[in-house]
N, C-alpha and C positions, 0 to 999 in steps of 0.2 A: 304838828309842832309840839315838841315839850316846852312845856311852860318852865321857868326857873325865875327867882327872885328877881335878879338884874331884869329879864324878860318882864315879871312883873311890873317893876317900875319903870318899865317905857312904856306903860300903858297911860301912866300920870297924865291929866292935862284935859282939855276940854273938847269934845270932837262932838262935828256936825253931821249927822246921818245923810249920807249920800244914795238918794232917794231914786237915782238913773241906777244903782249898783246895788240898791237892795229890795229885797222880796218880804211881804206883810202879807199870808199864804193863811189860808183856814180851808178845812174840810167837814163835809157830813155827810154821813147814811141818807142817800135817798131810797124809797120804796124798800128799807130793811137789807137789800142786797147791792147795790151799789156806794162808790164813794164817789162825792162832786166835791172837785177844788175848787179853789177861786183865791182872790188876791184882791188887796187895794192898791190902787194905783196913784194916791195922792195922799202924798203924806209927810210930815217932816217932825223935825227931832234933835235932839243930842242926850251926850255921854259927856259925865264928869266924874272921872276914875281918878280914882287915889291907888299906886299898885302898889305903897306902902302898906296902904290898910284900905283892902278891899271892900272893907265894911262900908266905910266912909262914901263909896261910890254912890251915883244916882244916876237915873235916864227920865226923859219924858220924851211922849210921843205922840202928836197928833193926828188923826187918820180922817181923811173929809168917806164920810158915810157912804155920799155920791158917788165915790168910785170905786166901789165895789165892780169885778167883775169876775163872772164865772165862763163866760164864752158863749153864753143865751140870753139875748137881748131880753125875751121875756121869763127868764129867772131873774136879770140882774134886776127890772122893773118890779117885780113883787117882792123881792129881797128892800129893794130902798122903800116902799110902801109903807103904811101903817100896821101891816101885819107883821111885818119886822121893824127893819132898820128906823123907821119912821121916819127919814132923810128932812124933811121940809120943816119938823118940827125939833130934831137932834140931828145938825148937819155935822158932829165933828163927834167920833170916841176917841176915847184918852188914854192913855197911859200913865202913870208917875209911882216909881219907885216908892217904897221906903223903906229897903233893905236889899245888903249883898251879904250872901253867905258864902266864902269860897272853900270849897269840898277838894282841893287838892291840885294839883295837875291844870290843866285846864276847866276844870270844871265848876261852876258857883249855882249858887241858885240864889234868883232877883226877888223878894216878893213887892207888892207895890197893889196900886188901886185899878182897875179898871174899872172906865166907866163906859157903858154901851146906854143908849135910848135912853137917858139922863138916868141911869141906876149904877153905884159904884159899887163895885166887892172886890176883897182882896182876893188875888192869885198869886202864884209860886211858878214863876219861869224857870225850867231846868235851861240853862246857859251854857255854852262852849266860847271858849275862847279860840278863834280860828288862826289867828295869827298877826303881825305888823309885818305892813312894807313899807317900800318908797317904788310910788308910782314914776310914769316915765316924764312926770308932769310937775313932779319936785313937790307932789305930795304925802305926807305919811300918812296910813293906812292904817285901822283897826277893823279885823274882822270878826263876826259874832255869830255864833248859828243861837237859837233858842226854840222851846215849844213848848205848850202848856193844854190842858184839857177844860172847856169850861163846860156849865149848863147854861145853854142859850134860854131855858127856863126864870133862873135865877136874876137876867136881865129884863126880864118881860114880853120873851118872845119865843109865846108860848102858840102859836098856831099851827095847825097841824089839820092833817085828814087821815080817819080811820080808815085800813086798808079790809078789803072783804076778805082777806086770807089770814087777817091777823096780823097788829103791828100796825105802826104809822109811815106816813110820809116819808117828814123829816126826822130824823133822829135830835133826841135832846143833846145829844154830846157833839161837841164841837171842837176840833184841835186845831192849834194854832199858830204856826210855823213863821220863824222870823230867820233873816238870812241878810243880815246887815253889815253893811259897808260904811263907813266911818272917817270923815279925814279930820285932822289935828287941824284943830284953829290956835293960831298965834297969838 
């Protein structure tokens, strides 16, 4: 979709993230040579876009820890552990904007606070604007891809095993993939 002004300001208005139609997607280097995805699956949200002045815009996004899943029941258990995610004592990481830069076309970048395992730091979401519809349900629709690279270091979750070849585990860099669907509240 090319984005154009009018296109811009029918982005206006306040939309609830629709959480059955979007994806909160992360990966990392296991054992240096592969890549393990996963995703959360309990999450909620919204968008409050100005497409006069994208600036203006903000999001927040709440993600329960617990539902973490990578498709191995015992990675998702050590993943919510005290080694990472520490789930029982940080059941929810955050998201909240405070800032849209829009780069032209489609394209903006968010930056805002994340917080993982009660530690906040700011990140820079590179952002696409995917598109608007009208669903067949008489809803309108904002869609959004985004991805960003953190150090899961920087949050405190820093555990790992020295590999005998050289290299860790888990990789420090962690990318994080958003694929969000959006409908306009009234």
């Amino acid at each position: 979709m090319t984005t154009t002004t009018t296109t811009l300001e029918q982005t206006t208005g306040t939309w609830a993230i629709d959480a059955s139609h979007t994806r909160v997607g992360f990966s990392a280097k296991h054992a240096m040579v592969a890549t393990v995805r996963g995703q959360f699956n309990e999450f909620g949200g919204n968008l409050t876009l100005d497409g006069s002045n994208p600036g203006q815009s903000a999001a927040d996004l709440t993600i329960s820890a617990g539902s973490i899943s990578t498709g191995s029941d015992d990675r998702d258990n050590h993943l919510r552990s005290g080694d990472f995610l520490d789930v029982e004592t940080h059941p929810d990481l955050t998201f909240r904007s405070t800032g849209v830069r829009f780069n032209g076309g489609d394209d903006f970048v968010m930056t805002g606070d994340l917080t993982i395992r009660g530690t906040t730091r700011p990140v820079e979401l590179s952002v696409e604007l995917e598109g608007l519809a009208s669903d067949p349900f008489g809803n309108e629709r904002i869609g959004f891809s985004g991805e960003t690279t953190i150090s899961r270091k920087d949050f405190g979750l820093t555990w790992n095993v020295a590999l005998e070849a050289g290299g860790v585990l888990v990789s420090d860099k962690v990318k994080i993939t958003l694929d969000v669907s959006a409908i306009k509240q009234a």
